[in-house]
C-alpha positions as CSV (number, residue, x, y, z in Angstrom):
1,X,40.6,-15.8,7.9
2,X,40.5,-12.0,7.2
3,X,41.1,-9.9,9.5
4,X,39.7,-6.2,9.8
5,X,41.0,-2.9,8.5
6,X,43.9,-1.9,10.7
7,X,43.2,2.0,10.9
8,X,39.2,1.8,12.1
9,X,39.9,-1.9,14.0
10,X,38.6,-1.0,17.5
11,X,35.6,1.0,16.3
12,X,34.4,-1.7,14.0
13,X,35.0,-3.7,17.1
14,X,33.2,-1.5,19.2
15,X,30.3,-1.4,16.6
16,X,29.8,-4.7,16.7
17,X,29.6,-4.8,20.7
18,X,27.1,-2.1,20.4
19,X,25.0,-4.3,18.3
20,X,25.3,-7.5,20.7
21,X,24.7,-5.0,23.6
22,X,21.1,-3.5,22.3
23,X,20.1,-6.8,21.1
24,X,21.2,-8.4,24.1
25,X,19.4,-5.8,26.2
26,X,16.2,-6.5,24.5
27,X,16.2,-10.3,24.9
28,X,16.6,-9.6,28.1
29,X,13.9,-7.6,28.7
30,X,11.7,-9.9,27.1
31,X,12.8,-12.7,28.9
32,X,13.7,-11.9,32.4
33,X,11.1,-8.9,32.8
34,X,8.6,-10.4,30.3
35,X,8.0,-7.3,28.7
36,X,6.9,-7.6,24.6
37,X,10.2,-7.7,22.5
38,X,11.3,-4.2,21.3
39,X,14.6,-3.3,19.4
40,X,13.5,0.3,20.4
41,X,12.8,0.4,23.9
42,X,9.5,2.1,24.6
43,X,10.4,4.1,27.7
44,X,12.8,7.3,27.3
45,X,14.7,6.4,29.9
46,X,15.6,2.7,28.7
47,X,16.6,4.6,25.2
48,X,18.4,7.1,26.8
49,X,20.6,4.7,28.7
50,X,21.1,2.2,26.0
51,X,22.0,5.9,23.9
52,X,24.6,6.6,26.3
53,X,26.1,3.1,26.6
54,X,26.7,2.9,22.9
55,X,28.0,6.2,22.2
56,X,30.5,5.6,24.9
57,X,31.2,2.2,23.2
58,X,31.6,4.3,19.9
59,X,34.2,6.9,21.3
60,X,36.5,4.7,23.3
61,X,36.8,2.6,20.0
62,X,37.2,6.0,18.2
63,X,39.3,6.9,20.7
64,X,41.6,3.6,21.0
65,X,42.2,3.6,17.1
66,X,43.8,7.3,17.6
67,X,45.9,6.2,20.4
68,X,47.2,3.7,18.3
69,X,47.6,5.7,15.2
70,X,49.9,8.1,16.8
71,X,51.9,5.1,18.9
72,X,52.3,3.6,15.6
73,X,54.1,7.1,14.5
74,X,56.1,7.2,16.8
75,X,57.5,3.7,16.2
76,X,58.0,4.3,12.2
77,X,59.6,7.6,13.5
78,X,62.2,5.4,16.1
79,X,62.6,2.7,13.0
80,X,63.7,6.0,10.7
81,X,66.1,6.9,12.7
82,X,67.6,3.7,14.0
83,X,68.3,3.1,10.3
84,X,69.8,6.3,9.7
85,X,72.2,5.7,12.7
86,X,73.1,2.4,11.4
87,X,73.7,4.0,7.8
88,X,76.0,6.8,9.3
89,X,78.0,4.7,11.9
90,X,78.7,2.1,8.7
91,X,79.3,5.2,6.6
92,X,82.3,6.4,9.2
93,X,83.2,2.9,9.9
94,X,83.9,2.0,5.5
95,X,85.5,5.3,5.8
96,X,88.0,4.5,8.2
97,X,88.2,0.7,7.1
98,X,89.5,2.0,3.4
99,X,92.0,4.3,5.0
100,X,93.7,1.8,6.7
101,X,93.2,-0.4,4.0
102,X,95.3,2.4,1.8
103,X,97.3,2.5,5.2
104,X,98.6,-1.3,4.0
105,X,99.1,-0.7,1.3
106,X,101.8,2.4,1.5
107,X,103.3,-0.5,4.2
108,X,103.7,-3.1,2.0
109,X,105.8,-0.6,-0.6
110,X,107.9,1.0,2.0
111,X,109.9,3.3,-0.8
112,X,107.1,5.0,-2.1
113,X,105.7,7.0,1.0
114,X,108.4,8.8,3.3
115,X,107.3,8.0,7.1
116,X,106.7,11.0,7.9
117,X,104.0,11.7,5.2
118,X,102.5,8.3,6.2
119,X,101.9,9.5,10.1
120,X,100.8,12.7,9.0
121,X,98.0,11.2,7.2
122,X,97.5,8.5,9.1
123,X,97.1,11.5,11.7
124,X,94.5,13.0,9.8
125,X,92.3,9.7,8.9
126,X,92.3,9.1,12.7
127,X,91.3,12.9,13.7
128,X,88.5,12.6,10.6
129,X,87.4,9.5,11.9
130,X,87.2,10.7,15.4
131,X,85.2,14.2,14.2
132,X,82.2,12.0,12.1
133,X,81.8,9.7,15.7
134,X,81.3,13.4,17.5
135,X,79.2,14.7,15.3
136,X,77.0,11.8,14.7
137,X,76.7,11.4,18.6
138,X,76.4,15.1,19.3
139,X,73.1,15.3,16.3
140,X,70.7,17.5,19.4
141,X,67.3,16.7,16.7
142,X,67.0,13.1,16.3
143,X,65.8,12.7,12.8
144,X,67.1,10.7,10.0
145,X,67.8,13.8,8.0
146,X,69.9,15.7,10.4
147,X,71.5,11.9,11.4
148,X,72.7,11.6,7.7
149,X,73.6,14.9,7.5
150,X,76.1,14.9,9.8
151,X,77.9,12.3,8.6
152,X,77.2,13.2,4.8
153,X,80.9,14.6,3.2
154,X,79.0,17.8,1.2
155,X,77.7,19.5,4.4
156,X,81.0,19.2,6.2
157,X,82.9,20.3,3.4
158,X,80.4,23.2,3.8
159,X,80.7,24.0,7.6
160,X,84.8,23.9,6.6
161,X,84.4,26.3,3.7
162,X,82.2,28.4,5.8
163,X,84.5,28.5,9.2
């Protein structure tokens, strides 16, 4: 079974009620009122109402398709940036990961690094670390360019160049 056209979905919908209404309004005229069967009706009035009655059918259909045009955005919008938070907090959190990783690995050859130069970079990993999480949680336009850009190494080596 196909299924219709997403974008125009609840005016082809409403179309087709429109049809079933003015047909069904004609049979019934014929049958319950005897009158001669008439896809036009013959009186003004009739027309005018049948008129109305569709083109409201038209417009809420026209209407409901917009509505959920711009819902359907707004969710893209939400998934772009969800991803973008994911890609930054993993970004930060691999960062940190391979320092301590490096961290070990200074450990496991204890003559190489003097103690002191281990906690003072250990010092700064942490106080990096810490910085991308504030930044990342203190981004004031949520989209998933300004999300990855505060994470992204080039543009804070640029705010520390420029400070």
């Amino acid at each position: 079974m196909t299924s219709l056209p997403r974008k125009h979905q609840f005016l082809l919908i409403s179309l087709c009620l429109v049809i079933i209404m003015w047909l069904a309004d004609s049979f019934i005229h014929y049958y319950a009122f005897h009158e001669e069967l008439n896809l036009i009706p013959e009186t003004a009035n009739e027309l005018w109402m049948r008129t109305v009655i569709a083109f409201l059918l038209v417009f809420f259909g026209t209407y409901v398709d917009h509505h959920n045009k711009v819902i359907m955005q707004h969710e893209a919008e939400k998934l772009e940036i969800y991803k973008a938070t994911i890609h930054s907090t993993q970004h930060i959190l691999n960062n940190l990961l391979n320092q301590m990783q490096l961290f070990r690995m200074e450990l496991d050859n204890p003559g190489r690094v003097q103690q002191s130069e281990l906690k003072e970079t250990f010092e700064s990993c942490f106080a990096e670390g810490k910085d991308l999480v504030k930044k990342l949680s203190s981004v004031d336009q949520l989209s998933a360019e300004k999300i990855l850009q505060s994470v992204d190494p080039a543009s804070i080596d640029a705010k520390r160049n420029s400070h």
